[in-house]
FINUTI-991070 format. One record per residue: x, y, z of N, C-alpha, C in turn. Coordinates in steps of 0.001 Angstrom, whole numbers, plus 500000, padded with zeros to 6 digits. Atoms other than C-alpha are relative to their C-alpha. Example, Ala and Ser with C-alpha at 12.3 -4.5 7.8 and 13.67 -1.06 7.14 Angstrom:
2
500890498810500000512300495500507800500900501200500000499180498810499940513670498940507140499230501090500730
//
This chain:
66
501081500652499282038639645158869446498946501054500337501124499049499606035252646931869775499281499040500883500647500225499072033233646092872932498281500913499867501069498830500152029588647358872645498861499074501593501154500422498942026684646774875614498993500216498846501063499556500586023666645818874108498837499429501226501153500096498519020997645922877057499039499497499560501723500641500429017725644459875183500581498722499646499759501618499996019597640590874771498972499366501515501044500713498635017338638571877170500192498540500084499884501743499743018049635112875855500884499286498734498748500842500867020409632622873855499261500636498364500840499787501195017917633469870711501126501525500082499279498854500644019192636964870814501238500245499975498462500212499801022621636148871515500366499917498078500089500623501504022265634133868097500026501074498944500427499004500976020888636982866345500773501161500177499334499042499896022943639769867199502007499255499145498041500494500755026704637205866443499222499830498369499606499889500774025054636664863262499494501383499377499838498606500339024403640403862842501202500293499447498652499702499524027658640899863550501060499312498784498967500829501565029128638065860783499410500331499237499941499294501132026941639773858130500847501456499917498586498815500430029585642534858179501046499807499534498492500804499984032809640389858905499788498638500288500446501532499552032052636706858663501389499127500490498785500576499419035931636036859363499835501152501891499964499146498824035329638783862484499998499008501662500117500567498203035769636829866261498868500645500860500958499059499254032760637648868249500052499061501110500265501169497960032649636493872593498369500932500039501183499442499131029093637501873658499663499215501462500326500188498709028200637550877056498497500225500821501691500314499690024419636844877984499987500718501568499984499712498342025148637499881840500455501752500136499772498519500312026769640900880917499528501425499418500226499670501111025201641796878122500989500853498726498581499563500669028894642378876695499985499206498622499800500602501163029413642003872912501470500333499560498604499528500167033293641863872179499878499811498315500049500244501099034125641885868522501678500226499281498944499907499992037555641416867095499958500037498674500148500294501670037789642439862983500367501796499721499388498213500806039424645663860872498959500448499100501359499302500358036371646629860062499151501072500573500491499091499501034672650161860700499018499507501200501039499890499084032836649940864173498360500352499828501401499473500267029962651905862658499049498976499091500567500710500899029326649074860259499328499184501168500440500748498449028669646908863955498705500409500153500490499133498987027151649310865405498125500066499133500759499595500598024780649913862372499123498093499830500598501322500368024147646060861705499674499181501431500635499985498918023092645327865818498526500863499444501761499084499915020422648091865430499435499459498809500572500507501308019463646540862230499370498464500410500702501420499167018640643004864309499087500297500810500784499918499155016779645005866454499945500135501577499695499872498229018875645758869593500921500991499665499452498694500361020397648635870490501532499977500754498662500277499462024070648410870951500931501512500154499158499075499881026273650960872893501221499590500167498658500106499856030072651357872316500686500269501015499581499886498542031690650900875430501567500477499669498194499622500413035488652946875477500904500059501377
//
């Protein structure tokens, strides 16, 4: 499970856009996002950096929370 904060979400739109960030990597991958938090959980055996790299690629900047 990778957890990342991404602090620039502001509204359901970017919610949208960041989970399907997130399924162009791992489209079987489990994603919870949390609008009120700005918590992105992500559950998939897939390199983190691929995440990490395909957030900033939507245009928000996602830190890995450990």
């Amino acid at each position: 499970m990778y957890n990342f904060q991404v602090s620039d979400m502001t509204c359901s739109h970017c919610v949208a856009t960041v989970e399907k960030a997130v399924k162009s990597v791992d489209a079987a991958a489990r994603v919870d996002i949390d609008l009120g938090s700005l918590a992105v959980k992500i559950e998939s055996d897939e390199p983190v950096e691929r995440f990490a790299q395909a957030i900033e690629d939507a245009g928000y900047t996602g830190q890995l929370r450990t």
